[in-house]
Biopython code that builds the backbone (N, CA, C, O; Angstrom):
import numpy as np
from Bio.PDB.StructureBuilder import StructureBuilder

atoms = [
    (1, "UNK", "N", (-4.499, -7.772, -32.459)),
    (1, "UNK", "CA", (-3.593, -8.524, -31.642)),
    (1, "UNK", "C", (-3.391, -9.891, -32.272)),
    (1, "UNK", "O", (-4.413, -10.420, -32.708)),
    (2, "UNK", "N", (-2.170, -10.597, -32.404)),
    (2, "UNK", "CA", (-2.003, -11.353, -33.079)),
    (2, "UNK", "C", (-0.479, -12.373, -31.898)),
    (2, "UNK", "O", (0.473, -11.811, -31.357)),
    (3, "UNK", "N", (-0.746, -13.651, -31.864)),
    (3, "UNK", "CA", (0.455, -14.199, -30.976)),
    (3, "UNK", "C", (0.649, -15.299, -31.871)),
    (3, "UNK", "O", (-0.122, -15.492, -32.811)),
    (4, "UNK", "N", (1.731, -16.104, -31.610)),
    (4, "UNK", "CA", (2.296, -17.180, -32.584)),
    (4, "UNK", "C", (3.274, -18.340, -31.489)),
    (4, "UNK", "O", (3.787, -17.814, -30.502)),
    (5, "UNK", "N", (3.388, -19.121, -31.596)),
    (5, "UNK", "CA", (4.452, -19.973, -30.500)),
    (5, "UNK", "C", (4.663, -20.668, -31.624)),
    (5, "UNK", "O", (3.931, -21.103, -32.513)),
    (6, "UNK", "N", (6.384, -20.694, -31.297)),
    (6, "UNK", "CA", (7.291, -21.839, -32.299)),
    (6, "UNK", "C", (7.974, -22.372, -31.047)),
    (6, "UNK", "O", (8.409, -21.695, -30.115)),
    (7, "UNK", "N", (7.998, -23.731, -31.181)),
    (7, "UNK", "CA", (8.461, -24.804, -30.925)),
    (7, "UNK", "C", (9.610, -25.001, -30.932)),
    (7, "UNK", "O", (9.955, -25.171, -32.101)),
    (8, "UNK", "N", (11.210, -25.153, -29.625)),
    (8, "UNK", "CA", (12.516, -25.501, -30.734)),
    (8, "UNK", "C", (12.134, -27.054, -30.415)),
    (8, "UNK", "O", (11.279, -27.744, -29.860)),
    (9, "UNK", "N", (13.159, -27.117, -31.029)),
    (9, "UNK", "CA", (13.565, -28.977, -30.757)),
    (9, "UNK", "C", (14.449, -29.451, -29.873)),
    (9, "UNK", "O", (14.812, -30.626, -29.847)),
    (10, "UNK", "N", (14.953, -28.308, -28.882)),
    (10, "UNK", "CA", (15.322, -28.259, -27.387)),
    (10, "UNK", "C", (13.971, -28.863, -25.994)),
    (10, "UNK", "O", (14.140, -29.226, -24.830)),
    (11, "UNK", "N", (12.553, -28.707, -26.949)),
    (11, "UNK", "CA", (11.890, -28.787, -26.144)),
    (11, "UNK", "C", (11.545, -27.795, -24.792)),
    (11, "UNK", "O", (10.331, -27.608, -24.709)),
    (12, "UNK", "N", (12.222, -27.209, -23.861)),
    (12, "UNK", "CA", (12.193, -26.846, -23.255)),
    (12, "UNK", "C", (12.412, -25.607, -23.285)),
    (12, "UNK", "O", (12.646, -25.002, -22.238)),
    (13, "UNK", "N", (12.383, -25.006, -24.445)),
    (13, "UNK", "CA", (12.402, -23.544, -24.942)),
    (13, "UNK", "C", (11.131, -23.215, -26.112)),
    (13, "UNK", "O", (10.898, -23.524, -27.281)),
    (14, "UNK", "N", (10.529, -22.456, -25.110)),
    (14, "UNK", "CA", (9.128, -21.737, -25.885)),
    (14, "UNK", "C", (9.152, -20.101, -26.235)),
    (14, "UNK", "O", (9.160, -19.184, -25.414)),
    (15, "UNK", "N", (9.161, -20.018, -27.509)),
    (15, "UNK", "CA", (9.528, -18.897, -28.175)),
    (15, "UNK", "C", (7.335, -18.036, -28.519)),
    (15, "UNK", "O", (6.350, -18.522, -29.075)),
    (16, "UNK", "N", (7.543, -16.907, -27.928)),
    (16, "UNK", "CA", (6.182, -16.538, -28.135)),
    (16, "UNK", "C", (6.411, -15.002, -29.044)),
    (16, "UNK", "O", (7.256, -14.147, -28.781)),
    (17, "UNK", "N", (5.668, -14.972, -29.862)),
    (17, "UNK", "CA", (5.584, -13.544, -30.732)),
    (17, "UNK", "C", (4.335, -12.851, -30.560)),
    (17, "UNK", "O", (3.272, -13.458, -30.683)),
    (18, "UNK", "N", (4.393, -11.370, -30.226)),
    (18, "UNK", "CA", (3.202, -11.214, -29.416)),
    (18, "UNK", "C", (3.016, -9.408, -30.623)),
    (18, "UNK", "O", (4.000, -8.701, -30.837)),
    (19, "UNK", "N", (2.214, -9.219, -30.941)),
    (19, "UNK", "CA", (2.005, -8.349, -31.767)),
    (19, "UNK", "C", (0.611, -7.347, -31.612)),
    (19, "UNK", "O", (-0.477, -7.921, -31.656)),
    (20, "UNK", "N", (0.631, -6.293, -31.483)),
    (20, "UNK", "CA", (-0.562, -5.327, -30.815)),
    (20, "UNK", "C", (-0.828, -5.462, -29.073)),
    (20, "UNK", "O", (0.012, -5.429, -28.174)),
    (21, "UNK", "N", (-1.602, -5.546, -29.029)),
    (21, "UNK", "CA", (-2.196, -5.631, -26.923)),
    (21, "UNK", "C", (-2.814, -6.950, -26.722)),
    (21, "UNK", "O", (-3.557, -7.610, -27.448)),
    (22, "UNK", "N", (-2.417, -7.125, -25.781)),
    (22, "UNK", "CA", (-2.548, -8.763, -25.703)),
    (22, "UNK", "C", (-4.122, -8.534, -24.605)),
    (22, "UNK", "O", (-4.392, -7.660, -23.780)),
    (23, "UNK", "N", (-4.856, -9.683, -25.053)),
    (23, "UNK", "CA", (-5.929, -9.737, -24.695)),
    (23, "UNK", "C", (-5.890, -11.345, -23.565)),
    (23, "UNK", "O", (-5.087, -12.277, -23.599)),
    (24, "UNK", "N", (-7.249, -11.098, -22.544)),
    (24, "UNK", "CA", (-6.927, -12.036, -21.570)),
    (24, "UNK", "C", (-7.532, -13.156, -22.480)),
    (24, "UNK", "O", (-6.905, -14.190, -22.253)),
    (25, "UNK", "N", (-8.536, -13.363, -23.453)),
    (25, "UNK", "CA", (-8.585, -14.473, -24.906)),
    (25, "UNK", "C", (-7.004, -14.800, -25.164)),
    (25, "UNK", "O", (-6.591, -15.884, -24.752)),
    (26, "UNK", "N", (-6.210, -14.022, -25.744)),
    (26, "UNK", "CA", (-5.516, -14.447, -26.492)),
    (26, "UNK", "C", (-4.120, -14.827, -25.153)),
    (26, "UNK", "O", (-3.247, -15.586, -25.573)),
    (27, "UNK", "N", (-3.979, -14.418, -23.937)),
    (27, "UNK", "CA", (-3.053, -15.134, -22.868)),
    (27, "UNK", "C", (-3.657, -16.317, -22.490)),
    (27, "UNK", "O", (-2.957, -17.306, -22.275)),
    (28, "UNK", "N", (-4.758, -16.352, -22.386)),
    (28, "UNK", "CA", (-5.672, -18.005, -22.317)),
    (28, "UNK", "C", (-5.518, -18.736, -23.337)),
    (28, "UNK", "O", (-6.133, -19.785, -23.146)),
    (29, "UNK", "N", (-4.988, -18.726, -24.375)),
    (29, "UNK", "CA", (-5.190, -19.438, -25.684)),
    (29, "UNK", "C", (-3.728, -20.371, -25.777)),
    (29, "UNK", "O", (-3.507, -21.539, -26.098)),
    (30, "UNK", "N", (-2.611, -18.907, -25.195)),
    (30, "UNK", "CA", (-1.525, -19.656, -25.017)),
    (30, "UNK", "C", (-0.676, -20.578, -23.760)),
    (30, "UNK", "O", (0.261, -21.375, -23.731)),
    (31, "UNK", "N", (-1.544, -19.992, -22.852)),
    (31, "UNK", "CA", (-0.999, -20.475, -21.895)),
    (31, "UNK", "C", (-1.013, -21.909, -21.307)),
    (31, "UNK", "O", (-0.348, -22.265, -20.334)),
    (32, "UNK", "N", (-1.794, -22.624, -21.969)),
    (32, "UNK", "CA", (-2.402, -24.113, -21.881)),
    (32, "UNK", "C", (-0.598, -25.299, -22.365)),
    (32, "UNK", "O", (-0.191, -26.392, -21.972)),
    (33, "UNK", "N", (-0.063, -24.251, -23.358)),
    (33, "UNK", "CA", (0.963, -24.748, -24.199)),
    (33, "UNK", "C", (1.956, -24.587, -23.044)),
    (33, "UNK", "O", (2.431, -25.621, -22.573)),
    (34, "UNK", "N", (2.373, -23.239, -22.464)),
    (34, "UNK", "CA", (3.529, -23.052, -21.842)),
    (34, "UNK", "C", (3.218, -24.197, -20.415)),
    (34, "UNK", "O", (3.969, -25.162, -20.277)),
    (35, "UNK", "N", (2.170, -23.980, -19.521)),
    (35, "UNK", "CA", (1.816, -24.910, -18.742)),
    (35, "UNK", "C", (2.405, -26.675, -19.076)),
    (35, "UNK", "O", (3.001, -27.444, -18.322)),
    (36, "UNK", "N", (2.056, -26.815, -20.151)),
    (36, "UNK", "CA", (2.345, -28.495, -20.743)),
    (36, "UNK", "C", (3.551, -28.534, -20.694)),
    (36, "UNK", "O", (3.963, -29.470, -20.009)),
    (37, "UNK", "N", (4.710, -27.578, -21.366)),
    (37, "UNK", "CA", (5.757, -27.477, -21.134)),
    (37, "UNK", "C", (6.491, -28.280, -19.824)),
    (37, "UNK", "O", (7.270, -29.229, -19.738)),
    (38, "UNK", "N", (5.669, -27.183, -18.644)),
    (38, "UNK", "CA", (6.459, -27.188, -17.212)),
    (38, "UNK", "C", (6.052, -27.600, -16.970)),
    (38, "UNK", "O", (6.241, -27.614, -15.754)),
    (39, "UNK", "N", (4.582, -28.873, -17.489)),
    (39, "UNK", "CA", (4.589, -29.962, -16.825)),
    (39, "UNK", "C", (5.464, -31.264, -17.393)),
    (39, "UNK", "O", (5.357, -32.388, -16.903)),
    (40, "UNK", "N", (6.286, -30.956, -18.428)),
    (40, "UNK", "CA", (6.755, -32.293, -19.250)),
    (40, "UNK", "C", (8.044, -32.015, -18.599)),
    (40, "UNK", "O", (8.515, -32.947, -17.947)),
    (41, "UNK", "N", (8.931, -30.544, -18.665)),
    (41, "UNK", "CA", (10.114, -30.473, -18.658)),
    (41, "UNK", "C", (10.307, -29.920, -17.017)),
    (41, "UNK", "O", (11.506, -29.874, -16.738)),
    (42, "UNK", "N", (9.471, -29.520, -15.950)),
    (42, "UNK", "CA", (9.772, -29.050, -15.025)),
    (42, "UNK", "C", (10.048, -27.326, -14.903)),
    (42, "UNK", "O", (9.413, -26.553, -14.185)),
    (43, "UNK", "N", (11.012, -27.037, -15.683)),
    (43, "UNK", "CA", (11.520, -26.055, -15.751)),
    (43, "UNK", "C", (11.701, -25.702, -17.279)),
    (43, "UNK", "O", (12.361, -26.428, -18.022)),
    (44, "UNK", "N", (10.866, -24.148, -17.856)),
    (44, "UNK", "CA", (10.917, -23.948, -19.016)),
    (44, "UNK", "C", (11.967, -23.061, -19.351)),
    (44, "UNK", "O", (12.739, -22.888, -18.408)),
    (45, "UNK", "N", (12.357, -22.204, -20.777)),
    (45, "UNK", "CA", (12.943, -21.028, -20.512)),
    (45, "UNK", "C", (11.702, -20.341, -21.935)),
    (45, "UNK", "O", (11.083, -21.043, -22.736)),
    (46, "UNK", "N", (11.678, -18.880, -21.836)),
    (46, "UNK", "CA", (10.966, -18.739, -22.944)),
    (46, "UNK", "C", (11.738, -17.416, -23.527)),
    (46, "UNK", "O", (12.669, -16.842, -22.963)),
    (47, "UNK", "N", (11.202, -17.095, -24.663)),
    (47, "UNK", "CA", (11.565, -16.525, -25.902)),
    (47, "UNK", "C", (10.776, -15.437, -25.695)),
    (47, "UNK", "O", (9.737, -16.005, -26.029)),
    (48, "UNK", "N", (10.285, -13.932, -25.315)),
    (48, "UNK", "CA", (8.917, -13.259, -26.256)),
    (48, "UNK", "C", (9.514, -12.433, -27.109)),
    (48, "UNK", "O", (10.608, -11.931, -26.854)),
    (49, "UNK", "N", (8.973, -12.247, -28.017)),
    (49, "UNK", "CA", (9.202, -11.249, -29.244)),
    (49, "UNK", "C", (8.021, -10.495, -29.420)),
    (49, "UNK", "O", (6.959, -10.871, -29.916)),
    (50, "UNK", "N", (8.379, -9.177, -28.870)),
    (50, "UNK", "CA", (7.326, -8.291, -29.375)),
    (50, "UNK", "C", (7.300, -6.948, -29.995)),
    (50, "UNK", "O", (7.966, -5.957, -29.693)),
    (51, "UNK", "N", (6.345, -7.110, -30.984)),
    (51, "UNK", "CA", (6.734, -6.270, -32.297)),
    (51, "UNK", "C", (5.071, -5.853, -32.142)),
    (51, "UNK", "O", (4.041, -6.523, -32.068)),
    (52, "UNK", "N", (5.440, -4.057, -32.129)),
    (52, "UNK", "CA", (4.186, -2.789, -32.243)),
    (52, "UNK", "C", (3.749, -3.436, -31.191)),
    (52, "UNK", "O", (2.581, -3.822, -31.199)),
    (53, "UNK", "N", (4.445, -3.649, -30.254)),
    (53, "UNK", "CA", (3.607, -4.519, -28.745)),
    (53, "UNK", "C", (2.952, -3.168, -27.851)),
    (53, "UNK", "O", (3.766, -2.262, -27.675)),
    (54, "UNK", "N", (1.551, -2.949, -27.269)),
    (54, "UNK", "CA", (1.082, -1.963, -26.877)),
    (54, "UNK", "C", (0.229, -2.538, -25.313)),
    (54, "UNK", "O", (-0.919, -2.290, -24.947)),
    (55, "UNK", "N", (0.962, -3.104, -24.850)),
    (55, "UNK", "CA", (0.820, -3.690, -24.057)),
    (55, "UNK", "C", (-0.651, -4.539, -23.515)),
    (55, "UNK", "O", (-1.421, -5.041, -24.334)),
    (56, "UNK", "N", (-0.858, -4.594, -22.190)),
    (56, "UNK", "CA", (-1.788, -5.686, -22.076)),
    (56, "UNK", "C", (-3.024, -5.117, -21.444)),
    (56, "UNK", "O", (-2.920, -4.164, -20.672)),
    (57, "UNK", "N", (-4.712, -5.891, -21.859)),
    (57, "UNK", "CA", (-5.393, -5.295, -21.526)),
    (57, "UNK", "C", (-6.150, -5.752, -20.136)),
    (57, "UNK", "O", (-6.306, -6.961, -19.965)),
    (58, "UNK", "N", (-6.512, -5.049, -19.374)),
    (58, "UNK", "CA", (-6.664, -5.174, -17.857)),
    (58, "UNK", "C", (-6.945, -6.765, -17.469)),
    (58, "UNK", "O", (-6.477, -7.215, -16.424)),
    (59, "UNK", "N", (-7.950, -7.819, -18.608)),
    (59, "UNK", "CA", (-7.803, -9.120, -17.875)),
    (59, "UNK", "C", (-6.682, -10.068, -18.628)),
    (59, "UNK", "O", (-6.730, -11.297, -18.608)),
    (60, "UNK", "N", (-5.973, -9.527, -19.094)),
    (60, "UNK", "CA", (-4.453, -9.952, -19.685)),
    (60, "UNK", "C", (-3.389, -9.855, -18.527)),
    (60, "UNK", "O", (-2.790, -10.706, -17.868)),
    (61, "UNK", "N", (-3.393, -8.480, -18.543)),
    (61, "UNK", "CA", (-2.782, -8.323, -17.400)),
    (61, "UNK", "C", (-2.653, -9.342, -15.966)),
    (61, "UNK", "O", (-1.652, -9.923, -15.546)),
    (62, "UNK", "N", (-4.272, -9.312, -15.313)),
    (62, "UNK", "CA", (-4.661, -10.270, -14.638)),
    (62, "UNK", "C", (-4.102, -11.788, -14.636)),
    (62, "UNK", "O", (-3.614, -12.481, -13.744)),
    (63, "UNK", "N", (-4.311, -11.962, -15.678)),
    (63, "UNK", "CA", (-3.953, -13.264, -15.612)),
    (63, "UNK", "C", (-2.578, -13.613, -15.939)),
    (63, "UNK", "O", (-2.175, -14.768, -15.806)),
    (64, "UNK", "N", (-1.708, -12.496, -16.436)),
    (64, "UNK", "CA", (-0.518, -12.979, -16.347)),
    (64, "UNK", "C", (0.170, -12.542, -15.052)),
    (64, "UNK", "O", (1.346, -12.867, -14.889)),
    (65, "UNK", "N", (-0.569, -11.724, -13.978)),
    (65, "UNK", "CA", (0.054, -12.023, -12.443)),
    (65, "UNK", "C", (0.183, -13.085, -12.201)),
    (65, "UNK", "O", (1.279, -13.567, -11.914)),
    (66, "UNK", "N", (-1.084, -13.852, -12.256)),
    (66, "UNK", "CA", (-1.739, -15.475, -11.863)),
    (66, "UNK", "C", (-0.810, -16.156, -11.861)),
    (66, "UNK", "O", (-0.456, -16.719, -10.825)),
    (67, "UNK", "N", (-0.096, -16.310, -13.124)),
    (67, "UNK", "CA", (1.174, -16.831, -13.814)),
    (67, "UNK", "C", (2.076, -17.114, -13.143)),
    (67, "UNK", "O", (2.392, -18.141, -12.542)),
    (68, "UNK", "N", (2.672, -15.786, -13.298)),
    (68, "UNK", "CA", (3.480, -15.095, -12.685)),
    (68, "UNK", "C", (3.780, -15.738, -11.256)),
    (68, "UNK", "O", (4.774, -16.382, -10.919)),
    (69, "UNK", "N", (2.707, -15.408, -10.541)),
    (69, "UNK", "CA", (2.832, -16.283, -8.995)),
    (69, "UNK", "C", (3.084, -17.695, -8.665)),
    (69, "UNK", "O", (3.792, -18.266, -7.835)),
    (70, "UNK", "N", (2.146, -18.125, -9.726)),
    (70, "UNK", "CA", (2.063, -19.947, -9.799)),
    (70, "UNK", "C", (3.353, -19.949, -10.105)),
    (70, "UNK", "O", (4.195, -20.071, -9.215)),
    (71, "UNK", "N", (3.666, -19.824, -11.308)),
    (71, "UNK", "CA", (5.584, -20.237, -12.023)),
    (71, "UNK", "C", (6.579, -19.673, -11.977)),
    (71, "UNK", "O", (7.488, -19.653, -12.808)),
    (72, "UNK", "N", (6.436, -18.822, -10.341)),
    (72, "UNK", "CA", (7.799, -17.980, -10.089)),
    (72, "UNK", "C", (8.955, -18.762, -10.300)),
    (72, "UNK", "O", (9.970, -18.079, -10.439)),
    (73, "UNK", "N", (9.123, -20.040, -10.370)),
    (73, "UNK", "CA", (10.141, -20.979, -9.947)),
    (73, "UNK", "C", (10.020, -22.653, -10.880)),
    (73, "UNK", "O", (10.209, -23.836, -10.600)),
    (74, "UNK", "N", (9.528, -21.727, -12.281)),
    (74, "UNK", "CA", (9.547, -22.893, -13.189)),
    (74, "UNK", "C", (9.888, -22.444, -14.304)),
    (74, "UNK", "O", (9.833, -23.253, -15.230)),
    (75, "UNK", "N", (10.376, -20.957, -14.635)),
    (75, "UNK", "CA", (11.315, -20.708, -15.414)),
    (75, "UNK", "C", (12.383, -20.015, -15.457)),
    (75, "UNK", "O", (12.434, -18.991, -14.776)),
    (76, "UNK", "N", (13.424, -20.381, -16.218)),
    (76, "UNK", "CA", (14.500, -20.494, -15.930)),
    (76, "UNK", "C", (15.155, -19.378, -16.541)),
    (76, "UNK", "O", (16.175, -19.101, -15.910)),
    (77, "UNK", "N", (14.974, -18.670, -17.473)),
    (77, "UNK", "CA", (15.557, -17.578, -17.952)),
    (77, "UNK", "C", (14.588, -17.149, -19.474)),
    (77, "UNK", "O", (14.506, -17.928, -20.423)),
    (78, "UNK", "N", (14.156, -16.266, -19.453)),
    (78, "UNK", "CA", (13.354, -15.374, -20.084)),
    (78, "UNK", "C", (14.195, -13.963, -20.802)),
    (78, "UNK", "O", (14.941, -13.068, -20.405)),
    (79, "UNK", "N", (13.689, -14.306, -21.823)),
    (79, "UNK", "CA", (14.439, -13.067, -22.793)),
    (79, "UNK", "C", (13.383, -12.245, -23.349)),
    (79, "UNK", "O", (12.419, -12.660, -23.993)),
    (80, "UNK", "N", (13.683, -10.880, -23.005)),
    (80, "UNK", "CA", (12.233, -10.246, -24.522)),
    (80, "UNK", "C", (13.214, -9.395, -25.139)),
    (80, "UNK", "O", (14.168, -8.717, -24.757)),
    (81, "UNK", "N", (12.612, -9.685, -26.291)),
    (81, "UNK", "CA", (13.128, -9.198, -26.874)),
    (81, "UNK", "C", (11.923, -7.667, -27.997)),
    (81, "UNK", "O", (10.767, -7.672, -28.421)),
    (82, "UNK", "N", (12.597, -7.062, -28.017)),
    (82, "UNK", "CA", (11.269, -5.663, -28.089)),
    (82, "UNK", "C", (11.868, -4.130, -28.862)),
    (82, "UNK", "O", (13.089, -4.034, -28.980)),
    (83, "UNK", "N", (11.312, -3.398, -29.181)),
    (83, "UNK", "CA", (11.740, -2.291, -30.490)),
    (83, "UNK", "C", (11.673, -0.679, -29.486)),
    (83, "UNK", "O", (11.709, 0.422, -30.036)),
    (84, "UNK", "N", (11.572, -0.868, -27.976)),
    (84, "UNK", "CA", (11.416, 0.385, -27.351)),
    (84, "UNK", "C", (11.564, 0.482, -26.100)),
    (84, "UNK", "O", (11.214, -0.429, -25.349)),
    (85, "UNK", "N", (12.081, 1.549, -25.693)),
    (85, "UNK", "CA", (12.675, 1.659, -24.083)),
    (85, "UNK", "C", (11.806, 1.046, -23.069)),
    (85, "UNK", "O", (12.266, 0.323, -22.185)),
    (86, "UNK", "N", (10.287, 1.383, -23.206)),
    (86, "UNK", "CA", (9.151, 0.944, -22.204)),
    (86, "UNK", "C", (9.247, -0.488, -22.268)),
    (86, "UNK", "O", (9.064, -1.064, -21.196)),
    (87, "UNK", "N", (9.509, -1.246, -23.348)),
    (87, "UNK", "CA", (9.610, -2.805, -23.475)),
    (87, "UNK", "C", (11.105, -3.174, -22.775)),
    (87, "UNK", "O", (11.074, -4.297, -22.273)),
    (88, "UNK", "N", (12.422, -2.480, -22.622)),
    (88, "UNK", "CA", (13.293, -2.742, -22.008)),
    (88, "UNK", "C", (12.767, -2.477, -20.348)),
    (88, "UNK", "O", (13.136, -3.492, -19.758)),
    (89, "UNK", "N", (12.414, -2.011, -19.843)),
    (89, "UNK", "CA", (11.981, -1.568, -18.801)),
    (89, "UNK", "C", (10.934, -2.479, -18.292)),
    (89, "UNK", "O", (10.643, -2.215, -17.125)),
    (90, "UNK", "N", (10.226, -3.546, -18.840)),
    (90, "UNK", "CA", (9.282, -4.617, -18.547)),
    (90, "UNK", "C", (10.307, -6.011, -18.176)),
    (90, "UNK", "O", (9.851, -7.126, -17.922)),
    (91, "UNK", "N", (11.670, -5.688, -18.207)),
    (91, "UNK", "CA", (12.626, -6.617, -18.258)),
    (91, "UNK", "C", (12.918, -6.336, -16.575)),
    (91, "UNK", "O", (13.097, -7.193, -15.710)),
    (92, "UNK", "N", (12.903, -5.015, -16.439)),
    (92, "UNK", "CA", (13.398, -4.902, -14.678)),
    (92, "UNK", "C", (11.904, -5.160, -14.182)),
    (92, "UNK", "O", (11.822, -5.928, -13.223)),
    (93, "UNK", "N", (10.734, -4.654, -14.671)),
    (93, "UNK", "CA", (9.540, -4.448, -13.295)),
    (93, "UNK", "C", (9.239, -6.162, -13.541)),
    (93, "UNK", "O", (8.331, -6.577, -12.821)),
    (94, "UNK", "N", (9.762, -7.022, -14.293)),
    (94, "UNK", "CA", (9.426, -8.545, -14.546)),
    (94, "UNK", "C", (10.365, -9.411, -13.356)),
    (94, "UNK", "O", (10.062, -10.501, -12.870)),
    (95, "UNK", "N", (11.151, -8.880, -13.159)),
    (95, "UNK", "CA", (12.568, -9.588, -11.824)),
    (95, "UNK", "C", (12.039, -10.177, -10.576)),
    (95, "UNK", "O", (12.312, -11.293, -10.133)),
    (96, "UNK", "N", (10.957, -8.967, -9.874)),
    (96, "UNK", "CA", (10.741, -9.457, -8.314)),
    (96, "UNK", "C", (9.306, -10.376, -8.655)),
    (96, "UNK", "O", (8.417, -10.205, -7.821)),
    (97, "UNK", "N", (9.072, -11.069, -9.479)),
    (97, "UNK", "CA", (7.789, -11.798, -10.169)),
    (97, "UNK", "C", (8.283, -13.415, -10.367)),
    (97, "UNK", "O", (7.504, -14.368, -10.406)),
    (98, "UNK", "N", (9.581, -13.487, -10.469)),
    (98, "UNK", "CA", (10.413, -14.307, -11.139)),
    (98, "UNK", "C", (11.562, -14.626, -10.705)),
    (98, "UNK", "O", (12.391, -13.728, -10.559)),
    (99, "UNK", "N", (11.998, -16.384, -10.299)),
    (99, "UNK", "CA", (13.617, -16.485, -10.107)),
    (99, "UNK", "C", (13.888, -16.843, -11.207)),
    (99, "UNK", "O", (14.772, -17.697, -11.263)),
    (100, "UNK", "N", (13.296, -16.388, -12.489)),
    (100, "UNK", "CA", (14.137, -16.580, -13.826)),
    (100, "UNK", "C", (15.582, -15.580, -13.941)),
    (100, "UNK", "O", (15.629, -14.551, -13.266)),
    (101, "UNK", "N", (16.437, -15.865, -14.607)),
    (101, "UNK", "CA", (17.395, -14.918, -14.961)),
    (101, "UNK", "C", (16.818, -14.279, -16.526)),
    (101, "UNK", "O", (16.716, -15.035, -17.492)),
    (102, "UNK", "N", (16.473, -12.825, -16.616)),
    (102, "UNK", "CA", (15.957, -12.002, -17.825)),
    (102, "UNK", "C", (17.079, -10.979, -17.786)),
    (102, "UNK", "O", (17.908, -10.311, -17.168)),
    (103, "UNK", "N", (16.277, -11.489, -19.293)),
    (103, "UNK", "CA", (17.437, -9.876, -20.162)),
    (103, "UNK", "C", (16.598, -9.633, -21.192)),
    (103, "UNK", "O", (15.720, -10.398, -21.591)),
    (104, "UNK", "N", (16.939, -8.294, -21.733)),
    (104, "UNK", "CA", (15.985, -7.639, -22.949)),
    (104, "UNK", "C", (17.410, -7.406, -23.842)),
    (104, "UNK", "O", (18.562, -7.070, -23.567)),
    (105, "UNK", "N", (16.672, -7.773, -25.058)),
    (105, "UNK", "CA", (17.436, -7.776, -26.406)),
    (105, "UNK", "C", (17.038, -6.956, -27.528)),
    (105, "UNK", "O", (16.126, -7.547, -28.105)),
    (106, "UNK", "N", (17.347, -5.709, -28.177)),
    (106, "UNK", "CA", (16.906, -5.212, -29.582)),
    (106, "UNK", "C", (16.156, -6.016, -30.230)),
    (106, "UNK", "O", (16.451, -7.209, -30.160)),
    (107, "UNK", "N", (15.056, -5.638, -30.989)),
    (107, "UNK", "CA", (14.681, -6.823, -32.168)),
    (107, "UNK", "C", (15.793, -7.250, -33.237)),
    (107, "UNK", "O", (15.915, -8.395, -33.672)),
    (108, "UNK", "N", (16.844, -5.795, -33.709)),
    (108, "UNK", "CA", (17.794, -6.814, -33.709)),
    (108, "UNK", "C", (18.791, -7.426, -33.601)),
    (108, "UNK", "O", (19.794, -7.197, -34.278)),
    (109, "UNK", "N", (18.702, -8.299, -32.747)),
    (109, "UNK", "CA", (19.310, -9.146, -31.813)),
    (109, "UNK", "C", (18.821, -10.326, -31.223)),
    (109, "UNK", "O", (19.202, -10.935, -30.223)),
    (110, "UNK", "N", (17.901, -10.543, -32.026)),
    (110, "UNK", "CA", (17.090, -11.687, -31.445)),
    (110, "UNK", "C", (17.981, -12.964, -31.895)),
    (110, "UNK", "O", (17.437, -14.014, -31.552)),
    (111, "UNK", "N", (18.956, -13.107, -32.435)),
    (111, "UNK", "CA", (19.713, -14.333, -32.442)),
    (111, "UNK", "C", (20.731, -14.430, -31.208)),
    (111, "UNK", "O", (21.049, -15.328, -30.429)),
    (112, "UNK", "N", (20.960, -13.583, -31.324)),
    (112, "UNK", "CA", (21.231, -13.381, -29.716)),
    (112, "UNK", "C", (20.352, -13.894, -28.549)),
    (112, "UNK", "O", (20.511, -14.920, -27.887)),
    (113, "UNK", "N", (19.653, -13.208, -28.474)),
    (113, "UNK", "CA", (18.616, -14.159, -27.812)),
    (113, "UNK", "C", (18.193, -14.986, -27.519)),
    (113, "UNK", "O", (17.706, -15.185, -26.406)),
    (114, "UNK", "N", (18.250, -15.894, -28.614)),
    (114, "UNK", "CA", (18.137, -16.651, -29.017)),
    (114, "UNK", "C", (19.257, -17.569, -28.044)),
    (114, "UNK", "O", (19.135, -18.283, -27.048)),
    (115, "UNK", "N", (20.110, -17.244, -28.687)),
    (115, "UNK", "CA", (21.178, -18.081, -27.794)),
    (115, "UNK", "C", (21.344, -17.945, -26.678)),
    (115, "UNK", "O", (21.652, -18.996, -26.115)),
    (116, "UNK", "N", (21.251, -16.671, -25.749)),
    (116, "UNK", "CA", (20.897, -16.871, -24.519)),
    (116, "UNK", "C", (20.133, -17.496, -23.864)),
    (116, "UNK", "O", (20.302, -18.182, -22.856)),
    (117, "UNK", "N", (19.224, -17.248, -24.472)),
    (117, "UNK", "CA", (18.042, -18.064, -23.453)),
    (117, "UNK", "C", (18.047, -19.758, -23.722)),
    (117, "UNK", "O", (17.248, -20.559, -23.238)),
    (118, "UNK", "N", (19.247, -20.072, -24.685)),
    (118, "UNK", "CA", (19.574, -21.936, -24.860)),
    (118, "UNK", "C", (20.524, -21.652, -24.200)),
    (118, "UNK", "O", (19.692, -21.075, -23.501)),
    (119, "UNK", "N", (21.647, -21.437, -23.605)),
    (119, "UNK", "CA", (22.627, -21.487, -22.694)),
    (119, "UNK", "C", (22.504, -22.129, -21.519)),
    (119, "UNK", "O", (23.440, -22.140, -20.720)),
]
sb = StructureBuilder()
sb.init_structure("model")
sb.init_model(0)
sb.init_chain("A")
sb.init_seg("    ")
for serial, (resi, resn, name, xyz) in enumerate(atoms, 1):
    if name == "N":
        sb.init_residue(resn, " ", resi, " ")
    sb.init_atom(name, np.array(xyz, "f"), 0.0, 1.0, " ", f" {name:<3s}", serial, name[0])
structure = sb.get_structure()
């Protein structure tokens, strides 16, 4: 499992790359960053990109309910972008979690994406 966060220079857009099964280590590692975010900007939007993504393991999971609940209403539109139907489908069961506006994008299409989620 491997994750990465790039930075734009919008500030308020956090782009995350998430690669193998995400571990509740490695959602703790990042989440300190997205938090700082929505405490600087209020309202974030984010980026995920996930590539051979095999989803999350039971205290990953966990803690991205946590999330989930706390920042129903601190981000603003969320894009994933992902290489398989089950990853398009994390775009609808992600909706009643979230008053973000989401959409799922091909990997490629992530410039697309890209630009959506700066709009």
């Amino acid at each position: 499992m491997s994750f990465q966060i790039i930075e734009h220079a919008e500030g308020k857009i956090i782009e995350v790359a998430i690669t193998g099964k995400l571990s509740a280590e490695a959602y703790g590692a990042f989440l300190p960053t997205i938090e700082s975010k929505i405490n600087e900007f209020g309202k974030v939007r984010m980026l995920v990109v996930l590539h051979d993504f095999h989803g999350w393991d039971a205290g990953a999971l966990w803690e991205d309910i946590k999330f989930d609940w706390k920042h129903h209403s601190h981000i603003e539109r969320l894009a994933l972008v992902g290489e398989s139907q089950w990853e398009k489908g994390m775009a609808m069961f992600c909706k009643p979690f979230t008053s973000a506006a989401i959409q799922y994008f091909d990997a490629s299409q992530i410039e697309e994406a890209r630009t959506w989620v700066a709009q």
